[in-house]
N, C-alpha and C positions, 0 to 999 in steps of 0.2 A: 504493500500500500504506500504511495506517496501523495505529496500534495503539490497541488501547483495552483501559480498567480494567472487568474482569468483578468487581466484589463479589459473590457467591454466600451467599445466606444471611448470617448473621452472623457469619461464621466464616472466611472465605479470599476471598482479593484474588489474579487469575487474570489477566494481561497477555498477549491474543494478538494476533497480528498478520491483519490482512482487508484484503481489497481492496475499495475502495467500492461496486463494481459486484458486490461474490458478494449472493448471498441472503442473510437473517439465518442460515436453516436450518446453514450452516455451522456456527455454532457448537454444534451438537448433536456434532456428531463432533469440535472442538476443544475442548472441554468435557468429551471424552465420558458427555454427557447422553442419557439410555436414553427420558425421558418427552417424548414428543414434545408433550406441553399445556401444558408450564414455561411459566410466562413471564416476563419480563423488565418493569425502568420505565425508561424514559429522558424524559427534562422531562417528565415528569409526568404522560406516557401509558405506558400498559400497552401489550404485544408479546406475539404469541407466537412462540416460539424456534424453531418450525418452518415460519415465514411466508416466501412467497416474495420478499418484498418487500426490496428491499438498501439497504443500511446508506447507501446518498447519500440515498433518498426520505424518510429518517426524520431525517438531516441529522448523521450520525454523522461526527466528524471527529476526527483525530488527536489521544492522550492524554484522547476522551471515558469518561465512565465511565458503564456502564449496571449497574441491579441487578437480580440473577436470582433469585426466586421458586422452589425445588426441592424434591420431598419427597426425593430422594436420589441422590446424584452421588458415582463411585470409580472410580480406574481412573490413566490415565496420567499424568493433573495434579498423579498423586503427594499425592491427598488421601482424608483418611478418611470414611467412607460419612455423610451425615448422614440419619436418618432423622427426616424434621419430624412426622412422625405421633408420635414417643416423644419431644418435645421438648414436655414441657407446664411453664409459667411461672407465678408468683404476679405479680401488679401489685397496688402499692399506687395506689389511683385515689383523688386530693382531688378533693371538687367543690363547686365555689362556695365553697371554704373555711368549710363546714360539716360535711360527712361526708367523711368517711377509711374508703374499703372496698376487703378485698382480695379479688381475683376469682380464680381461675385459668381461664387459658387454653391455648391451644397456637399455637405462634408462628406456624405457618401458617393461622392464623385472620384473617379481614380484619377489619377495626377495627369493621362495624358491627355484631359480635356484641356489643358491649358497649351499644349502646342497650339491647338486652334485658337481661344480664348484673344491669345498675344500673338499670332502669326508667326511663330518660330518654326523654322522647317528645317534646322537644326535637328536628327532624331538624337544625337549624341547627347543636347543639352541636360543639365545636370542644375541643382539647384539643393543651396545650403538652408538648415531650418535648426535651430535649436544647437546648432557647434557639427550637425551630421550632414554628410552630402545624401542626395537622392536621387536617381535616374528620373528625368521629367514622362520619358516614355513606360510607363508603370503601370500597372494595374492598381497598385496600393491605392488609399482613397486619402482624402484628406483627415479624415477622423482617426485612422488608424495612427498617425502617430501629432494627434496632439493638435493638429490648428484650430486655431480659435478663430473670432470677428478682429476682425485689427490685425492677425500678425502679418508677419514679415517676413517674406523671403526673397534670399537672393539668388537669383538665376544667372547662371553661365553657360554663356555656347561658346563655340569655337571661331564663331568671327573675331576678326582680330578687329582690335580700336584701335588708333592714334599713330599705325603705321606711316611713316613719312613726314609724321610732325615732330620729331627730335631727331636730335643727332648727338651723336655721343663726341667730343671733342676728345683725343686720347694721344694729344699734344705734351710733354712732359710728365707723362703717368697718369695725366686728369683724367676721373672719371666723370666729371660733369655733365649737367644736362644743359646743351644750348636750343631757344629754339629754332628752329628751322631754316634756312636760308634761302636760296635757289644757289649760293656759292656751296653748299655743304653735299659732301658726299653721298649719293643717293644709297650706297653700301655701307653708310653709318646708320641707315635709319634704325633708329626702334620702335617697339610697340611696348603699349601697355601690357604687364606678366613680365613671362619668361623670355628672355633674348638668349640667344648662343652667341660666345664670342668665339672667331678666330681667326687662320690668317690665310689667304689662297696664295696661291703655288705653283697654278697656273700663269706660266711668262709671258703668255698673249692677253691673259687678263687686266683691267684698267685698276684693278687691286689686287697687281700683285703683290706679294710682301707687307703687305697694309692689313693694317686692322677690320675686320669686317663681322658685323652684328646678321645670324640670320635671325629673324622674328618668331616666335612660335604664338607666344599670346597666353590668353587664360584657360588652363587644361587640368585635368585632372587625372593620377594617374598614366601620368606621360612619360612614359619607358625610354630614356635615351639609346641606353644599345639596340632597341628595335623599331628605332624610327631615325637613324645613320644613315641609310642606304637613300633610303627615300624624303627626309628633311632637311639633314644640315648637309647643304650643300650651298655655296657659296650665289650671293644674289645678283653679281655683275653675268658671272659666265656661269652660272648654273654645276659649276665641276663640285664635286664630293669634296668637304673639308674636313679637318680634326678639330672637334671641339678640345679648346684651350680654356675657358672661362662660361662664367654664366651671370648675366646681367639679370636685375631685378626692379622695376619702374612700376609705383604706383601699384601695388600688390602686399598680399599676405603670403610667404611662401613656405613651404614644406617641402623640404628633401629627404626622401629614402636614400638609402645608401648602404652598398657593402664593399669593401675594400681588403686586398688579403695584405698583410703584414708579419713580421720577425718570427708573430705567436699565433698566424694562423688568420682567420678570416677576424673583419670586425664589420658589427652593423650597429648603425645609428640612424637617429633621425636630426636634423637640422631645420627649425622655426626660425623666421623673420617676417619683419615688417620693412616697407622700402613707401615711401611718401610720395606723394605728387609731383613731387620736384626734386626727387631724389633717382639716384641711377645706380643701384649699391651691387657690389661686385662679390662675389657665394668665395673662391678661390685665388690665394696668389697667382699668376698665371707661371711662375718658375717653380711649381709643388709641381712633383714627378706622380704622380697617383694613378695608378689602374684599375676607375672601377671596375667590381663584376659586376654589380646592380644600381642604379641608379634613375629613380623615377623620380618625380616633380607632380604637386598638387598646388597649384595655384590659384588664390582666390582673390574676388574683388575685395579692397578696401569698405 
């Protein structure tokens, strides 16, 4: 026999007790839940609440918490009716830290009603709620983790912003941001997020031996050893470069990272913040380092 935390909607936290061997179906009559299509998430797959399937196969173990998905639930658990069909929300939605738009919804709506909502055709977009990222293309609804009338989230796709409007001046070691010229190198440009710094090689190229930013923007989970081939490649002549550095502009950034050293592999994470008008540089560019893993989670300020 174990117990586990029922969250129900946004609204009530239900602790019953199961034997690992019942069906999920149980909890329809310990919930007394009338719809037998509910469903439920636990790590990060969907259930439904009328499956035969029991709580060991799905790896439910004591003090786990799953979350139930309902349009209406009343009765012995001693709670009041909710009905999700008359629970309609305002979200304020940033995106890209250019537009601020409020939408309403209905909290039992899954998150990809909002590609249409906001016109993003982005299917990659992704959007932060509460300190957690979310795939915007989702089945999850807005109830299941927690929005209320008024919050906030930020949304990110993978259009880049502010490409072409800075330049990195990298004249006497400066990292500075200047802006823009028509004299300025159009192979300094950055964008807002992640830039790759380095240096092409190519002798018919108008950068060769010079410093050269390619752009990537705001991404998440962005694997550099498997996006070499196909990304950082230099922006004058297009040819394959070696990333040497990594620029950060107007972002919150998170680097993964593993590294092997004296005593074997080492892994870390590395947090910063980098300002509107700041251009801050992750690595010396004369540190000799081989990562084996090294991904980038970048978000809007």
């Amino acid at each position: 026999m174990i117990e586990i935390t029922c969250k129900i909607g946004c609204e009530k936290i239900v602790k019953v007790k199961v034997n690992i061997t019942d069906p999920i179906f149980v909890l329809l009559k310990k919930l007394n839940i009338t719809d037998k299509a509910t469903k439920f998430l636990y790590k990060g797959q969907h259930y439904i609440i009328s499956s035969k399937m029991t709580f060991q196969e799905i790896d439910l173990v004591c003090d786990s918490t799953i979350f139930i998905v309902i349009k209406s639930i009343e009765g012995k658990v001693g709670m009041k009716a909710l009905d999700a069909s008359k629970k309609t929300i305002e979200l304020v939605c940033k995106i890209n830290r250019e537009k601020i738009i409020k939408v309403k919804v209905n909290i039992s709506d899954p998150f990809f009603i909002l590609l249409e909502k906001l016109n993003i055709t982005d299917k990659n977009a992704k959007f932060i709620f509460n300190h957690k990222i979310y795939i915007l293309l989702s089945i999850m609804t807005f109830q299941e983790i927690g929005l209320l009338h008024d919050s906030t989230i930020y949304i990110i796709t993978n259009v880049i912003a502010g490409g072409g409007v800075r330049t990195v001046d990298v004249s006497k070691n400066q990292t500075k941001l200047l802006e823009f010229e028509n004299t300025g190198k159009k192979y300094r440009y950055t964008t807002r997020g992640l830039n790759i710094q380095s240096k092409c090689k190519n002798k018919s190229c108008e950068a060769y031996k010079d410093v050269i930013y390619i752009k990537i923007g705001y991404v998440m989970g962005w694997n550099l050893l498997e996006n070499l081939k196909e990304k950082v490649k230099c922006p004058s002549c297009n040819e394959r470069v070696k990333p040497l550095n990594f620029g950060f502009w107007d972002c919150l950034y998170e680097i993964e990272y593993e590294k092997e050293t004296e005593n074997g592999y080492e892994e870390n994470i590395v947090r910063g913040d980098s300002g509107e008008n700041e251009f801050r540089i992750f690595a010396n560019e004369n540190d000799k380092v081989d990562f084996t893993r090294l991904v980038f989670n970048i978000y809007h300020r």
